[in-house]
C-alpha positions in Angstrom: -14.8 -0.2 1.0 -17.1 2.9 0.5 -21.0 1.5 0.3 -22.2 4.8 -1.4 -20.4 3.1 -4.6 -22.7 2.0 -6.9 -20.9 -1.0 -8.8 -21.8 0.2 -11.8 -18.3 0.1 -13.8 -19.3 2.2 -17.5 -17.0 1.5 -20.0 -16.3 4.2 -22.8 -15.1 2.3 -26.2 -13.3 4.9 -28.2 -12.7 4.4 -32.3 -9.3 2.4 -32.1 -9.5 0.7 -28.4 -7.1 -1.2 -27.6 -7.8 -4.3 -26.7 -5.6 -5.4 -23.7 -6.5 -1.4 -22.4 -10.0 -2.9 -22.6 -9.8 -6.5 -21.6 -7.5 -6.7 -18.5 -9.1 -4.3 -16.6 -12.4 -5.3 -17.3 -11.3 -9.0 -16.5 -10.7 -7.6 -13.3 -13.9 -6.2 -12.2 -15.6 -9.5 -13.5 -13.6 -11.6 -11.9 -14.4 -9.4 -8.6 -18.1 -10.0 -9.3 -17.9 -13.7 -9.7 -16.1 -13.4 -6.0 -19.2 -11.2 -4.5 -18.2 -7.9 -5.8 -21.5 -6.0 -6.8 -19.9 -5.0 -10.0 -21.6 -4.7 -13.3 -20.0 -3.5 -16.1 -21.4 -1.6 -19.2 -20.0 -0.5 -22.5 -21.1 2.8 -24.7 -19.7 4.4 -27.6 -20.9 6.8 -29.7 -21.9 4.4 -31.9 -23.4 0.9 -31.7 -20.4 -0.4 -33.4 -16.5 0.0 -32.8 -13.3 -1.7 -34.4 -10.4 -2.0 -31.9 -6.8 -0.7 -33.0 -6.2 -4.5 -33.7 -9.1 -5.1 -36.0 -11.2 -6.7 -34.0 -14.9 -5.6 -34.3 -16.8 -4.8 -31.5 -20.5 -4.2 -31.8 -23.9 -3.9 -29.4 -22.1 -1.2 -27.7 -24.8 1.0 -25.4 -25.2 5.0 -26.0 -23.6 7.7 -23.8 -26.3 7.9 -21.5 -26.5 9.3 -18.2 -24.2 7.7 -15.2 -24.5 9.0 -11.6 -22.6 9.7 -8.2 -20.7 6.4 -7.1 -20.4 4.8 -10.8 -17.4 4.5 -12.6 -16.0 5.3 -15.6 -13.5 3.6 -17.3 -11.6 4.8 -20.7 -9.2 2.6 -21.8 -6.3 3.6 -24.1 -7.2 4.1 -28.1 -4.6 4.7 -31.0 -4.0 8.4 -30.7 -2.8 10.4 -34.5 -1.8 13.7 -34.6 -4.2 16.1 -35.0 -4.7 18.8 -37.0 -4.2 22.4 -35.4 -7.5 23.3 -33.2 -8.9 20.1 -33.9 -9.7 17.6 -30.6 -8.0 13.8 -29.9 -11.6 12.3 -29.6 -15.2 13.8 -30.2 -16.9 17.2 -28.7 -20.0 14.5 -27.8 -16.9 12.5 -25.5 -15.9 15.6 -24.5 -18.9 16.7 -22.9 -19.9 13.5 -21.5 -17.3 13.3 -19.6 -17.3 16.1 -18.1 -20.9 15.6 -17.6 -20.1 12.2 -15.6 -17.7 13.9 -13.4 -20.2 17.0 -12.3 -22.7 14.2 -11.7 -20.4 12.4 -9.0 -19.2 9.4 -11.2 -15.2 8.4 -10.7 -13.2 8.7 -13.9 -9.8 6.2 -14.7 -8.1 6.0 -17.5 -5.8 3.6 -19.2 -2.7 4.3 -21.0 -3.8 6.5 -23.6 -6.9 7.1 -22.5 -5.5 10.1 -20.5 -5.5 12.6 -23.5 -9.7 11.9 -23.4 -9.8 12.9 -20.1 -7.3 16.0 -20.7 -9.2 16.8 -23.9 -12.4 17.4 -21.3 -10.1 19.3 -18.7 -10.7 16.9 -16.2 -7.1 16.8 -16.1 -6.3 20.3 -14.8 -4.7 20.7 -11.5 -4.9 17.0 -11.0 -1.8 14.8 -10.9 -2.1 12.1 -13.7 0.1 9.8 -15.7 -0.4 8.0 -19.1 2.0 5.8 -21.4 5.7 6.6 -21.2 6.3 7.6 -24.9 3.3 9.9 -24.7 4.4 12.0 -21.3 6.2 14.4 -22.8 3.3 15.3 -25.1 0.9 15.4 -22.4 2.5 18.1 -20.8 3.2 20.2 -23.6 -0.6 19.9 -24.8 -2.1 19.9 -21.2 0.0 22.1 -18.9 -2.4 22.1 -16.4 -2.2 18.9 -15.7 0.5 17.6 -13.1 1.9 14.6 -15.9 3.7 12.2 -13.4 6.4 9.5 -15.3 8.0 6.6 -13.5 4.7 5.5 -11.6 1.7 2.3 -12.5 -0.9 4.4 -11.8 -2.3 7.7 -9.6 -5.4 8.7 -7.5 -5.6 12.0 -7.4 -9.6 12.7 -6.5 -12.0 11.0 -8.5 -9.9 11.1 -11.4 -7.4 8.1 -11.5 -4.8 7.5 -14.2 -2.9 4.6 -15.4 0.4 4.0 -17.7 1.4 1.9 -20.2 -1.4 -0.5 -21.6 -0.9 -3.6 -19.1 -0.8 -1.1 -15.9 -5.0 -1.0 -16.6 -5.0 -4.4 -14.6 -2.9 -2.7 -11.7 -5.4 0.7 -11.8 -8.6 -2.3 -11.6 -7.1 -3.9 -8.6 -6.6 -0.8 -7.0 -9.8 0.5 -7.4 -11.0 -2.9 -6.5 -8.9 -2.9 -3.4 -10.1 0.7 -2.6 -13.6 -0.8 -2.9 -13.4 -4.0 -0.9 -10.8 -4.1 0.5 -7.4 -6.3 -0.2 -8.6 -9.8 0.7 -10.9 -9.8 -1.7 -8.4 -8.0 -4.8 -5.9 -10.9 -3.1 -8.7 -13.2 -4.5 -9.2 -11.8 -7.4 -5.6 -10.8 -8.3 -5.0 -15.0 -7.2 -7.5 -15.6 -9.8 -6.0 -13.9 -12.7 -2.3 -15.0 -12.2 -0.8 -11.9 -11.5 1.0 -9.6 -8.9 -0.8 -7.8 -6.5 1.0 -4.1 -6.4 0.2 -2.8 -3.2 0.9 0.9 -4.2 1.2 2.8 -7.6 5.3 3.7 -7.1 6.1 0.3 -5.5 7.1 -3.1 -7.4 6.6 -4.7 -3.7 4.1 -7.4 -3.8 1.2 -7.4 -1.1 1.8 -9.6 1.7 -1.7 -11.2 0.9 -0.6 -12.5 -2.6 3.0 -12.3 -1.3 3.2 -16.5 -0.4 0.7 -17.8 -2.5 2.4 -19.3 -5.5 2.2 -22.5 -4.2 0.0 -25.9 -4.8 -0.7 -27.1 -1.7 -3.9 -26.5 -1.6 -4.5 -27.1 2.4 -2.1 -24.4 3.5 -3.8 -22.1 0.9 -7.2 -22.8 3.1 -5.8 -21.6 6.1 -4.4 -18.5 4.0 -8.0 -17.7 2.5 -9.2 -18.2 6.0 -6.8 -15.7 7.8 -7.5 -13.2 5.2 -11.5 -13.5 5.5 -11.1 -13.3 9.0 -8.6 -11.1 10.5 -10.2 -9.5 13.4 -10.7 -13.1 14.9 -8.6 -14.9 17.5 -7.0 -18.6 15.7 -5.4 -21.2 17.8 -3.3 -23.0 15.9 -5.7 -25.9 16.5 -8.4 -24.3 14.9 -6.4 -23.3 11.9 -5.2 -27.2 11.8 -9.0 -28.3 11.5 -9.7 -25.7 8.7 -6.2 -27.7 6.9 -7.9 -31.0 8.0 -4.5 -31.3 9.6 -2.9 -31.9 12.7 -1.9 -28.9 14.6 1.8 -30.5 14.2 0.8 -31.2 10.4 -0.4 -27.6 9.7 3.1 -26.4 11.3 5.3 -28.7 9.2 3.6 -28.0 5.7 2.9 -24.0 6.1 6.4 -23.4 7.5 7.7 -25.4 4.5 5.0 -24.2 2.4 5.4 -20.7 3.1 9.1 -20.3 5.0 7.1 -18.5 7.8 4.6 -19.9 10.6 0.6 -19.5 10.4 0.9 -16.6 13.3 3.9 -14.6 12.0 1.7 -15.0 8.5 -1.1 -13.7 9.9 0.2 -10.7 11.6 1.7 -9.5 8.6 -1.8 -9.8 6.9 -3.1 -7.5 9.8 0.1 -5.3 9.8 -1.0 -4.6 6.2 -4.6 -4.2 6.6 -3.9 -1.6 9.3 -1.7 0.1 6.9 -4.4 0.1 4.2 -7.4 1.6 6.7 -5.2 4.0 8.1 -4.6 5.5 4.6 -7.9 5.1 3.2 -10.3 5.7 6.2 -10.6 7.7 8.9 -10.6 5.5 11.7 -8.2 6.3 15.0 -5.8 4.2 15.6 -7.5 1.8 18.5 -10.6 1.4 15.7 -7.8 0.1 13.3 -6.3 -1.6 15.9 -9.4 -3.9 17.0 -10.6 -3.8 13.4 -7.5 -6.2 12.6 -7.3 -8.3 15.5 -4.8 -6.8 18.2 -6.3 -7.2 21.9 -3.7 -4.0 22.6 -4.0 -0.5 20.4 -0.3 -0.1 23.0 0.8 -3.1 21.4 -0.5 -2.6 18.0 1.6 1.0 18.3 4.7 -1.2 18.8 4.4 -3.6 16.2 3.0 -0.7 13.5 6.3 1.3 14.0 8.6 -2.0 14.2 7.7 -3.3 10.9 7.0 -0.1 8.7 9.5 2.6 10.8 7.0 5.0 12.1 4.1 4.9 14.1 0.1 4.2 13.2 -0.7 7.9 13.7 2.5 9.4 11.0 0.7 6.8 8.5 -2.1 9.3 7.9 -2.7 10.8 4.4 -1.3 14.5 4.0 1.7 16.0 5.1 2.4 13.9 8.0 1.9 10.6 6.3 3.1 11.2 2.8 6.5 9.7 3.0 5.9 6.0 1.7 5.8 3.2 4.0 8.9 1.5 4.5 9.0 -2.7 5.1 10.9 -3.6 8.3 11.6 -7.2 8.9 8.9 -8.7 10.6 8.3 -8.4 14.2 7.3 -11.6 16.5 3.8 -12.6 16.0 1.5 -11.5 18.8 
């Protein structure tokens, strides 16, 4: 949700890629830009052509060239060997393009393996960071600098972000998408590829915007895409029955049965969530958050905040005094 990114997603295609480090997260940001994203993605190598770790040839690939403030660069995970002593895990012409891209402003994230570039170029140093579970171990030994975190998908730490395992790519690209855009839309998109929405990088919770959507009844998932485009606005139940092309009674029958919760208490957890997400990531007060998801009340909104997630809007701050994680409450009444 920062305009000043540029949507320019640069991918870096090391000798030996592999391919689902490459393909899932760069699924994601299509799939984003086929929703209204402004993403365009980009691959360059060192040279024109590349063979992936599983054979597969790649080829037209773009040079290192310049990328600016606001793009982002994406390395995803190659097949690492053990190198001799003094010698580097990829090239000195990686090496210094990276760390060219990251004095020029561009955000860095990694996939799985892909860490060991980025700690090969020192962006790593000081920064917490994580990387595939068998290769933890040796990250710390050959970058002690670096703050190696294990038992997590993925961490943010700056512009530098950091993903495990291989598959955990497609959890880093919808939380760079959802830092972006914001969750309805990585809801969309994360709808669209079949898959869990994560809403943090330690928690296996699933958001509360993908949470009741594996489901085929297509009208309540209207009224579901609608309260998530649309959360600062007031909904009658009437309204949300003509967007069904139900009956008020008709919407009420199918979501509660559809969903095992009503269209209100639905959408206050959508806006309960949203809160949570802007309060983290922005730095709007409270009443901003408040109005920006739809409470009349920033008094009420207080109550509500602190009923479902056990402390109030203003403890949910980054920082010392918001960096316990949030917990999940059972639901308050819908207002």
């Amino acid at each position: 949700m920062n305009d000043a990114r540029s949507g320019r997603v640069v991918v870096l295609v090391l000798p030996d890629v592999n391919l689902l480090d490459l393909a899932g997260p760069v699924q994601a940001f299509d799939a984003a830009a086929h929703l209204g994203a402004p993403y365009r993605v980009e691959y360059v190598a060192e040279t024109p052509e590349a063979v992936s770790a599983q054979g597969l040839r790649l080829a037209g690939l773009g040079p290192l060239g310049a990328v600016g403030p606001g793009d982002l660069v994406l390395v995803p995970g190659h097949r690492l060997y053990e190198p001799r002593p003094g010698e580097l895990l990829v090239s000195t012409t990686v090496v210094e393009w990276l760390r060219a891209a990251c004095r020029a402003g561009a955000r860095i994230a990694s996939v799985c393996s892909g860490a060991a570039a980025l700690g090969e170029a020192g962006l790593l140093d000081g920064r917490r960071c994580t990387t595939h579970w068998s290769l933890i171990d040796a990250m710390r030994e050959r970058y002690p600098a670096a703050r190696v975190q294990e038992a997590v998908l993925y961490v943010h730490d700056g512009p530098v972000s950091t993903s495990a395992g291989i598959a955990t790519g497609l959890d880093l690209a919808l939380s760079l998408v959802e830092r972006d855009h914001g969750p309805a839309l990585t809801a969309a998109v994360a709808r669209q590829l079949v898959v869990y929405l994560r809403r943090s990088a330690t928690d296996g919770q699933i958001s509360a915007f993908l949470q009741h959507r594996a489901h085929l009844n297509e009208a309540v998932h209207r009224v579901q895409d609608h309260l998530a485009q649309h959360l600062d606005t007031p909904h009658t139940l009437a309204e949300l029955a003509a967007v069904a092309h139900l009956s008020p009674r008709g919407l009420s029958r199918a979501f509660t049965a559809t969903v095992g919760i009503t269209p209100l208490e639905y959408r206050q957890r959508l806006r309960l969530e949203f809160a949570a997400t802007l309060l983290a990531e922005t730095g709007l007060t409270v009443e901003a958050v408040s109005a920006r998801c739809g409470f009349r009340d920033a008094r009420h909104f207080r109550r509500l905040f602190t009923a479902r997630y056990g402390r109030p809007p203003s403890a949910s701050r980054p920082g010392p005094a918001g960096s316990r994680p949030l917990r999940t409450a059972p639901a308050p009444p819908p207002s």
